[in-house]
C-alpha positions as CSV (number, residue, x, y, z in Angstrom):
1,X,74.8,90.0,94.9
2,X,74.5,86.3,95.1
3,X,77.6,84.1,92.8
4,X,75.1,82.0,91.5
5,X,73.0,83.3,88.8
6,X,70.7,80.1,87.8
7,X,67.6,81.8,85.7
8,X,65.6,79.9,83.3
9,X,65.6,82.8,80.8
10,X,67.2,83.8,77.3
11,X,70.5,83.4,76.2
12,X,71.6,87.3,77.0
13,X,70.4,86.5,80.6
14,X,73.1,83.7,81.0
15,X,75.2,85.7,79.0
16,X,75.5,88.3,81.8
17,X,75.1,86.1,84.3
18,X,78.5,84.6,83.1
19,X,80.3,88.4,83.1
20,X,79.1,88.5,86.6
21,X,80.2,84.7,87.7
22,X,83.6,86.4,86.0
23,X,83.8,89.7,87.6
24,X,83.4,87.9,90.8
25,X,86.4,85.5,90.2
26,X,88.4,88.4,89.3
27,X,87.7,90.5,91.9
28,X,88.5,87.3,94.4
29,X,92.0,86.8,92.4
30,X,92.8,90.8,93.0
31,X,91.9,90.8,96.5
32,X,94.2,87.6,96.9
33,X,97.3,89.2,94.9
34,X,97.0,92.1,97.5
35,X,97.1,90.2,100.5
36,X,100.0,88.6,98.8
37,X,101.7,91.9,98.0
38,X,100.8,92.9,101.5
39,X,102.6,90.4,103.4
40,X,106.0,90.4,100.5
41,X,106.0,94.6,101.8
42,X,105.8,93.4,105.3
43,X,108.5,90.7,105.2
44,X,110.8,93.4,102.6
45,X,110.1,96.2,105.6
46,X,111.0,93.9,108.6
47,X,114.3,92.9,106.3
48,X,115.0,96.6,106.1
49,X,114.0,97.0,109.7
50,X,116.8,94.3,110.4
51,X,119.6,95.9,108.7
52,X,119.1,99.1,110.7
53,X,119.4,96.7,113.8
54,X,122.6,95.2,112.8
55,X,124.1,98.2,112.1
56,X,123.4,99.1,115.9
57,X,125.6,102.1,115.8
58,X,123.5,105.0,116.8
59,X,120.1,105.9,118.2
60,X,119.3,106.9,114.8
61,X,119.4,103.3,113.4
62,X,117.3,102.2,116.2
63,X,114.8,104.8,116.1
64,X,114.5,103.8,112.6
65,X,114.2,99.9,113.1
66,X,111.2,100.6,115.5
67,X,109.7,103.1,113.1
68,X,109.8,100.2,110.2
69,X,108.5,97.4,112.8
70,X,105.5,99.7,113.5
71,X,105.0,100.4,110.2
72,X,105.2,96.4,109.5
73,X,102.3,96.2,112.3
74,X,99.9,98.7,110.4
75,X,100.4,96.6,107.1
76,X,99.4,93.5,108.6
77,X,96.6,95.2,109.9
78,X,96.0,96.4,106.5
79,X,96.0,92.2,105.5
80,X,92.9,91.5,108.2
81,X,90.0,92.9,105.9
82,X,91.6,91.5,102.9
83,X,91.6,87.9,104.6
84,X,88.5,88.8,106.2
85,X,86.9,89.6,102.6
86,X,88.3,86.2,101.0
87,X,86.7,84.1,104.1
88,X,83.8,85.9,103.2
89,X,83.3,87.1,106.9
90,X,81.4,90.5,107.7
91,X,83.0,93.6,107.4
92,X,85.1,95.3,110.4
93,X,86.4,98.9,111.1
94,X,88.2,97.4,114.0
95,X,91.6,96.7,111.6
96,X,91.3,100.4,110.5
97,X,90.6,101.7,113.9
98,X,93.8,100.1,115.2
99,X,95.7,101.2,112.4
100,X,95.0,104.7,113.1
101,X,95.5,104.7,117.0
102,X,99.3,102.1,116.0
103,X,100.1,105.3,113.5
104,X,99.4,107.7,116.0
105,X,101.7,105.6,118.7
106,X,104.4,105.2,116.2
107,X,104.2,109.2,115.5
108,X,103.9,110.1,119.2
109,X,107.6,107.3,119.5
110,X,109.2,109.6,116.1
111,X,108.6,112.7,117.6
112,X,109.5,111.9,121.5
113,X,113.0,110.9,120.3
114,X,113.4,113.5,117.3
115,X,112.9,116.1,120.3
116,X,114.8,114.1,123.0
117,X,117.6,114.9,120.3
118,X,117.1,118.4,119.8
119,X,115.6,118.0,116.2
120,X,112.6,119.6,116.9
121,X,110.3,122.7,117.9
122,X,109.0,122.8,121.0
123,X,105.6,124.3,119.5
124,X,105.4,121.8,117.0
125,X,106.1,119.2,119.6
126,X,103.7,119.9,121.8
127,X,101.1,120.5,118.8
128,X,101.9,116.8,117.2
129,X,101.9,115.0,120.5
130,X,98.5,116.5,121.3
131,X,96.9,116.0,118.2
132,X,98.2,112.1,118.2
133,X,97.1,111.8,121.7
134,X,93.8,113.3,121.1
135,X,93.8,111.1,117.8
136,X,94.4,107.7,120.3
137,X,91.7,109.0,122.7
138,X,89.1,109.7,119.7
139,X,89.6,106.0,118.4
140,X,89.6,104.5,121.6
141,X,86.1,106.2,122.5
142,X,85.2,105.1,118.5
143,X,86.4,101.3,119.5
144,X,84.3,101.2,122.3
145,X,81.3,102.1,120.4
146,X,81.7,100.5,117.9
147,X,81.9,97.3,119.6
148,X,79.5,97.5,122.3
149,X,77.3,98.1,119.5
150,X,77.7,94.6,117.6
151,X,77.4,93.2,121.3
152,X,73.9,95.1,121.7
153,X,73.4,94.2,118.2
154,X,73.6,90.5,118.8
155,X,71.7,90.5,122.3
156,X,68.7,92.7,120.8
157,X,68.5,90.6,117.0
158,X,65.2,89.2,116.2
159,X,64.8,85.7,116.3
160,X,64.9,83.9,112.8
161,X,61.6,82.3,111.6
162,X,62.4,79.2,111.9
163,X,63.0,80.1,115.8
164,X,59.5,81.6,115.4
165,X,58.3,78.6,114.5
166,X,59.2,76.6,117.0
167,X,58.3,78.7,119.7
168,X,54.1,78.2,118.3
169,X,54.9,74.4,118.7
């Protein structure tokens, strides 16, 4: 739907076409206070991250600051179709698909040093390493797609009229 609501009608027609010039505002100011809220998490989760650094005293503490910098990576992803909404570009799933194949990374990371450790089940290992492997694999094929598709997309689109037009001249 189109911000601009200019009709030459009666007064309930402006009427609503106010609410909607409104609700569009509204909806721009929430998508701005998440982004905000977004990147305040990220820099709060990178602080945390940084005290587990400092206190450098065990593998735990690192395995823990490079679980919170991954997880600082997957928000900021989260950010790209927030800022992508507000610059009014086209909607991706390429944010979301690396979010999923980052998560799975970051999981595959936990689990190798939870079991490196002797924290873990050997079954359960080798069933969550699989599925996050096969998870990686999945959105790699998906990313692939996906992509070569707005590629093909863009070579096979129909040319505008005006292009039309000046192909008759």
């Amino acid at each position: 739907m189109d911000k601009k609501c200019d009709t030459a009608s009666p007064k309930t027609d402006k009427f609503f076409c106010r609410i909607i010039r409104q609700l569009f505002n509204l909806d721009e100011l929430v998508h701005i206070f998440v982004a905000l809220t977004l990147v305040i998490i990220a820099l709060c989760m990178l602080g945390h991250a940084a005290t587990y650094f400092a206190r450098f005293n065990d593998v735990h503490s690192l395995l823990k600051a490079v679980n919170m910098v991954l997880l600082v990576l997957i928000v900021m992803e989260l950010l790209w179709p927030v800022l992508s909404f507000l610059k009014k570009d086209p909607f991706t799933l390429n944010p979301f698909i690396y979010v999923c194949i980052i998560s799975s990374i970051r999981r595959i990371l936990i689990v190798e040093a939870e079991m490196s450790l002797g924290h873990y089940d050997h079954k359960a290992y080798a069933l969550e390493i699989g599925i996050s492997v096969g998870t990686i694999f999945v959105m790699t094929i998906v990313h692939y797609i996906y992509n070569k598709g707005h590629i093909l997309e863009k070579r096979c689109s129909l040319p505008k009229k005006d292009d039309e037009q000046q192909q008759d001249s």
